[in-house]
VEXBA-873678 format. One record per residue (C-alpha): residue in three letters; residue number from 1; x, y, z. Coordinates in pm, whole numbers. Layout:
+------+-----+--------+--------+--------+
! code ! pos !   east !  north !     up !
+------+-----+--------+--------+--------+
!  ALA ! NUM !      X !      Y !      Z !
...
+------+-----+--------+--------+--------+
***
This chain:
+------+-----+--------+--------+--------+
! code ! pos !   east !  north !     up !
+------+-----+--------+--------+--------+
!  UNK !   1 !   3215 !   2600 !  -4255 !
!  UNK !   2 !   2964 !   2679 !  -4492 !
!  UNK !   3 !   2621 !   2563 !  -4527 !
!  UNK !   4 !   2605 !   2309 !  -4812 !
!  UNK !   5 !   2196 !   2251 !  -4745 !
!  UNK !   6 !   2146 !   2571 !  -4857 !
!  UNK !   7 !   2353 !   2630 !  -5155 !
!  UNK !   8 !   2246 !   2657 !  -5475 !
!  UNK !   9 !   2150 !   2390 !  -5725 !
!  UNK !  10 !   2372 !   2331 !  -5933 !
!  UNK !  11 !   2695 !   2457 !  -5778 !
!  UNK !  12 !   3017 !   2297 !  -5994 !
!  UNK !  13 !   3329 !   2117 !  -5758 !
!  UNK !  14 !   3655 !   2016 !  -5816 !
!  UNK !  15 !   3577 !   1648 !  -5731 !
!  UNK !  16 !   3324 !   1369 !  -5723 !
!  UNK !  17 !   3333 !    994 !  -5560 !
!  UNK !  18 !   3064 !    779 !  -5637 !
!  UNK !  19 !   3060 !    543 !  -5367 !
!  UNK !  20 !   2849 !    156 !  -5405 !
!  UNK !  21 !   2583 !    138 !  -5183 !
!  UNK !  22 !   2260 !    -86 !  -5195 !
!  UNK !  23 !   1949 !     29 !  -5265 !
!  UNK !  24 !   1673 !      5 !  -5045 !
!  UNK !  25 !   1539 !   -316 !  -5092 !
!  UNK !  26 !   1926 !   -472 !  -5007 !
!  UNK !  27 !   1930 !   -648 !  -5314 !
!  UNK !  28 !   2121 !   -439 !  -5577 !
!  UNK !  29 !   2421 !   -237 !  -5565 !
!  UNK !  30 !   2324 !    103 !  -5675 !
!  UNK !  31 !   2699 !    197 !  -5888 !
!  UNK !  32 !   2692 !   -166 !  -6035 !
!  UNK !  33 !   2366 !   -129 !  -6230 !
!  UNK !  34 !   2436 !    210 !  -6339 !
!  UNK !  35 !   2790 !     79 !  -6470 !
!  UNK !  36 !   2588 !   -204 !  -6674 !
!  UNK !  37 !   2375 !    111 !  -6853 !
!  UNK !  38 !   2674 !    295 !  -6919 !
!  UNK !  39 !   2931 !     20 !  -7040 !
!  UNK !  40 !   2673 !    -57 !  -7255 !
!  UNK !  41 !   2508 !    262 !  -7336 !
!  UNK !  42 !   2173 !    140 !  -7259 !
!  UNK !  43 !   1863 !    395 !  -7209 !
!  UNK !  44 !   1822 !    434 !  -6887 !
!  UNK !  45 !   1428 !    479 !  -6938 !
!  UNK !  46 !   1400 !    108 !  -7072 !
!  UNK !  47 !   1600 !    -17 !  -6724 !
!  UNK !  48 !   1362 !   -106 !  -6377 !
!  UNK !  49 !   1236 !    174 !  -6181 !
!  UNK !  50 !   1498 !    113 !  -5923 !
!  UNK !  51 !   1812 !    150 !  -6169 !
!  UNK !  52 !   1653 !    432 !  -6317 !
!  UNK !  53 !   1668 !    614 !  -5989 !
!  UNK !  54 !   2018 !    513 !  -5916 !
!  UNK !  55 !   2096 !    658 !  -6294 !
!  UNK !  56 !   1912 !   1005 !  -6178 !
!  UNK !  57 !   2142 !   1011 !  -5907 !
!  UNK !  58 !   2476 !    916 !  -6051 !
!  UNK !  59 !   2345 !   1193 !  -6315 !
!  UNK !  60 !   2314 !   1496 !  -6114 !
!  UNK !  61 !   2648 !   1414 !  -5903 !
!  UNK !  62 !   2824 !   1287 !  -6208 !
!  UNK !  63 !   2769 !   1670 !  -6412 !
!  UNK !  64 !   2912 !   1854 !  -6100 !
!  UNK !  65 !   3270 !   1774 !  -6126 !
!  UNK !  66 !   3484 !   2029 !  -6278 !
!  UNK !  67 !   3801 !   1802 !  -6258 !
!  UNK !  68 !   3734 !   1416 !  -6094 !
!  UNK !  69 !   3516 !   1182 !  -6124 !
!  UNK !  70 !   3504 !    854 !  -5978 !
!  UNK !  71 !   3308 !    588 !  -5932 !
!  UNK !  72 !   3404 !    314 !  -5638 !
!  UNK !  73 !   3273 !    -19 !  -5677 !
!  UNK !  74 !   3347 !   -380 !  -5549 !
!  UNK !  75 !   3590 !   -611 !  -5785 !
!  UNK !  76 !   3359 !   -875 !  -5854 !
!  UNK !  77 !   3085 !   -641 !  -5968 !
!  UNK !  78 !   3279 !   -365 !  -6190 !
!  UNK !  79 !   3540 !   -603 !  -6365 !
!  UNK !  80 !   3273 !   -719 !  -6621 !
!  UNK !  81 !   3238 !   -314 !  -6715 !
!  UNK !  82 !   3606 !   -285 !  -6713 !
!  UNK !  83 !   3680 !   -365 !  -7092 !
!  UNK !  84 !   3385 !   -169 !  -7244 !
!  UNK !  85 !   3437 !    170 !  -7000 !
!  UNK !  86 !   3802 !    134 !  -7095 !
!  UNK !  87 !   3708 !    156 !  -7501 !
!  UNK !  88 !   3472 !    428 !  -7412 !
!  UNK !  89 !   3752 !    650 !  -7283 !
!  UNK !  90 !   3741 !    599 !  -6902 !
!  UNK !  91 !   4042 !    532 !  -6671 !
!  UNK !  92 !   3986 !    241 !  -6470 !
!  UNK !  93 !   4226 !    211 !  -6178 !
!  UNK !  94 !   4197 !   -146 !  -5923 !
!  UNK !  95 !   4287 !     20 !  -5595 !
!  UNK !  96 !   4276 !   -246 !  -5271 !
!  UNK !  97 !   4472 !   -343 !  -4980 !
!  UNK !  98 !   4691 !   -613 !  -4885 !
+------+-----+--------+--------+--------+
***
């Protein structure tokens, strides 16, 4: 298995999952905000310090994929995003069990 701490910057892959998390302070949901400045192509410099780091991050792993990328959020906090990131050309799929 190959080191991945020690490849180089930048490297390109075939896939990327986003995956929700909360932030530090427990009270926001890292993917969620970043879907609000996306959906609504907000400037991410104009957003709280917090969302602007979550938008860093979604940045750099977003611009690796070569073929997939996905973003995994809750329901109840991506469905308001749904409409817009649909009319901007994204492929939103509701995946959950029964």
């Amino acid at each position: 298995m190959r080191d991945r701490s020690r490849a180089p910057r930048g490297e390109t892959h075939a896939a990327t999952l986003i995956l929700e998390c909360l932030e530090r302070s427990g009270k926001k949901y890292d993917v969620h905000e970043v879907l609000g400045l996306l959906s609504r192509q907000q400037d991410a410099s104009k957003a709280l310090v917090t969302i602007q780091r979550a938008a860093q991050l979604v940045f750099v792993g977003a611009t690796r994929p070569t073929h997939l990328l996905a973003f995994a959020a809750h329901r109840t906090r991506a469905e308001r995003y749904v409409e817009a990131m649909t009319a901007r050309g994204w492929s939103i799929h509701d995946i959950h069990l029964r």
